[in-house]
C-alpha positions in Angstrom: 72.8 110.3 91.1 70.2 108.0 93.1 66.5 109.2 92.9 64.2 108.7 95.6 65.5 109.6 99.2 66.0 107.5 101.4 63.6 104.9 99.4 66.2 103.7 97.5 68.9 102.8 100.2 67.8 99.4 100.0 68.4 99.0 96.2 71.5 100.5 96.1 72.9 98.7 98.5 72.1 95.4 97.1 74.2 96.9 94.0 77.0 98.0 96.4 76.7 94.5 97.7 76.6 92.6 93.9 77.5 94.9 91.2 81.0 93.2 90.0 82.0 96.8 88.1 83.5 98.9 90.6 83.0 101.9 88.9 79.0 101.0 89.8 80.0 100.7 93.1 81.6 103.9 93.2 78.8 105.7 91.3 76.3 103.9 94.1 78.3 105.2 97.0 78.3 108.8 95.6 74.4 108.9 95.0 73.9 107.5 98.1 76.3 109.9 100.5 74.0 113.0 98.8 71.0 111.7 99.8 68.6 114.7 101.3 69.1 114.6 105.2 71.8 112.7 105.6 70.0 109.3 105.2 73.1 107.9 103.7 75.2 108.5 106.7 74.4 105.2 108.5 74.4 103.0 105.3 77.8 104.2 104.6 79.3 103.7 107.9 77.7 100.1 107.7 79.5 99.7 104.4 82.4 100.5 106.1 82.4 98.1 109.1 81.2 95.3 106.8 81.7 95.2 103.4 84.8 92.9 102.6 85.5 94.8 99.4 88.7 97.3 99.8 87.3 100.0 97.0 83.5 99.9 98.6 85.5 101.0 101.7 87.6 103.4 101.0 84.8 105.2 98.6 82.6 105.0 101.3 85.2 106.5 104.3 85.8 109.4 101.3 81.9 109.8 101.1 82.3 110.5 104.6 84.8 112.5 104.9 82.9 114.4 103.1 80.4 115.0 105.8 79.6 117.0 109.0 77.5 115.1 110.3 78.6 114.0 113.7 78.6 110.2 113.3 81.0 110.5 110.4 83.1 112.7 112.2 82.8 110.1 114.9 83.2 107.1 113.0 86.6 108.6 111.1 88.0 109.6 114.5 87.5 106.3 115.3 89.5 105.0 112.6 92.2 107.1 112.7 92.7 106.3 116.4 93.1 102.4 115.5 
């Protein structure tokens, strides 16, 4: 689990970004969606609009899915109206 609150959002998402192991990815994406306060809501949503890697993606939409907070909700209604 990631350490830190929202602190270390910038760290982990250079290893979302350049960790080759997806399993560190995953790992990343999982500290990062419990994060106190929801502070990894809007890095995750970023991850999935922009990353170009298929598994940082999906873990991030299941992170999300996860979630009640309201942009989540917004952001998977959004994608399941595409």
């Amino acid at each position: 689990m990631i350490r830190g609150g929202a602190g270390v959002i910038p760290e982990a998402m250079k290893l979302i970004a350049s960790d080759p192991d997806d399993t560190v990815r995953k790992r990343v994406i999982a500290g990062v969606s419990r994060l106190p306060d929801n502070a990894g809501i809007a890095p995750l949503i970023a991850l999935v609009r922009t990353s170009q890697n298929a598994v940082v993606r999906k873990e991030a939409v299941n992170a999300l899915s996860q979630s009640k907070d309201p942009r989540a909700v917004a952001l998977l209604e959004e994608i399941l109206k595409r």
